[in-house]
N, C-alpha and C positions, 0 to 999 in steps of 0.2 A: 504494500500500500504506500509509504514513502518510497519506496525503494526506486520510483521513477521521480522523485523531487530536486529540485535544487538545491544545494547542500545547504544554503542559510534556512530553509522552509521545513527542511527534513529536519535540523536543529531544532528549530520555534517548535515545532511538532512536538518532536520529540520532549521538550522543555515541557509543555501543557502538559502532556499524557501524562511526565513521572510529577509534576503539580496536579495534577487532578487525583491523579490515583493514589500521592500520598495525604493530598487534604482529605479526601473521601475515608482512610484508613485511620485518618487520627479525629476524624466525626464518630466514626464508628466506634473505635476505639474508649470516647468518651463517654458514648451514650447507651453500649451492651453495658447488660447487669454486669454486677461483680461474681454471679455464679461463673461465669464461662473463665473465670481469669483465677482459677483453685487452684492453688499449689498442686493439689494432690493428681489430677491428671495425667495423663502418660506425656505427654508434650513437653510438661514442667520438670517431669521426673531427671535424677541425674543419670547419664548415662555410664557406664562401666570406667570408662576410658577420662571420663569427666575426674574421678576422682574425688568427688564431693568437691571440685573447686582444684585442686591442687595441681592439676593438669595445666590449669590457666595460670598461675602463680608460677610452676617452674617451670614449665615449655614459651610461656606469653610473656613470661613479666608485668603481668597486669595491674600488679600494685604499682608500678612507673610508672603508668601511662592513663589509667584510669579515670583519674579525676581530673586531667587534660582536656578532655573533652567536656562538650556542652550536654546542660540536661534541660528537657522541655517540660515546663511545670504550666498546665492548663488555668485560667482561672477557678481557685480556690481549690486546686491541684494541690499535690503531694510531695516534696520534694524530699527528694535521695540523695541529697549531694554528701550530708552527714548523719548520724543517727542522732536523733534528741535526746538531751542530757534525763527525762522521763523515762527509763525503759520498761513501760508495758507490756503485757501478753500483745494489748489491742493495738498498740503502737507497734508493735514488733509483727504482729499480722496483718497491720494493714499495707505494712513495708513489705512484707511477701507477697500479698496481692499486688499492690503497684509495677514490682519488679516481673509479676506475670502481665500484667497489662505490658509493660513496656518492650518485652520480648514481643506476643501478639504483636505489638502493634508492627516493630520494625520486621518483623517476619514477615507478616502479612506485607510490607512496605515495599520488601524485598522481591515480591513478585513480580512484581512488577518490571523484573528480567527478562519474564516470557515475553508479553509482547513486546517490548523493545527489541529482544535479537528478533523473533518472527517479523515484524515488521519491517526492520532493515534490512541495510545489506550488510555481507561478514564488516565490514571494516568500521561502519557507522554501531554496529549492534557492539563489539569488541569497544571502540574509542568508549561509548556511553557506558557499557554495561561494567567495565571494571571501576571504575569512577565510583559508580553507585553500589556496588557491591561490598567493597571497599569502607565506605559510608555507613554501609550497615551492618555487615557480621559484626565492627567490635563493641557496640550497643548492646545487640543479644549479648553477646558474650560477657559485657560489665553483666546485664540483668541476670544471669544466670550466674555467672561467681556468686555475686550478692545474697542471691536469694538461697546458696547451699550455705554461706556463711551465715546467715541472717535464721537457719533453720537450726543450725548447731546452739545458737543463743535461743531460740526460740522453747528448742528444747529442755536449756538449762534452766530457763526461767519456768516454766511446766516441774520441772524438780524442784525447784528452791521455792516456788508457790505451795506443792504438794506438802513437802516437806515443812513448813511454817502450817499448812493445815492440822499436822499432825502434832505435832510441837504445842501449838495452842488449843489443842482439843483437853479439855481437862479429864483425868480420871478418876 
């Protein structure tokens, strides 16, 4: 469909499509329930090789580079950029919900490779698509560190709650 264009029109094209299809993804994004965005799902799950996180730590160096990057905080959004000096179970879960939302979102963002190589030609689909690829796996990849480290504390806090139930239980 571009692929018969003039290189400036196949550009602008190409420009709308990955702005439509990401504004469309971060609407979306905002306005699905918070069922679809549950830690516990297979998507969210960590994978073998993930290492709860440490994969990213000693293969990526992720703690370098991490917090180099920008993070998009909707109005009356959530922001990840630190953990709140508060640490709540609710607080500490609504930070694993967010960090699934934020994966979703740039996954689903990501697709948005198909139709850019389909619709080009090899060398316009290649220039665009590493660019934006690029853009997006280390996004997932922060929300996914985050969210195995953010589960280890989530967990400790689930103990040390438990644990003060029992403690203050009189006998």
């Amino acid at each position: 469909m571009f692929r018969e264009m003039p290189f400036l029109k196949m550009l602008i094209n190409n420009l709308l499509l990955i702005g439509l299809w990401q504004g469309i993804t971060v609407f979306a994004c905002q306005h699905l329930p918070d069922s679809l965005f549950d830690a516990r799902h297979a998507l969210y799950q960590p994978r073998k090789w993930e290492q709860n996180g440490r994969w990213y730590r000693s293969h990526l160096k992720i703690q370098d580079w991490k917090d180099c990057l920008p993070q998009f905080i909707s109005n009356g959004g959530f922001s990840k950029r630190s953990l709140d000096n508060t640490l709540t179970l609710e607080y500490i879960d609504r930070f694993i919900l967010e960090t699934c939302r934020g994966e979703w979102m740039h996954t689903l963002g990501g697709f948005c490779l198909i139709p850019i190589i389909w619709l080009n030609t090899p060398l316009v689909s290649i220039t665009i698509s590493v660019p934006l690829f690029l853009g997006t796996w280390p996004f997932i990849i922060i929300q996914r560190y985050n969210r195995f480290r953010l589960q280890v504390l989530q967990k400790r806090l689930v103990r040390e709650q438990s644990h003060e139930q029992h403690v203050s239980v009189p006998t």
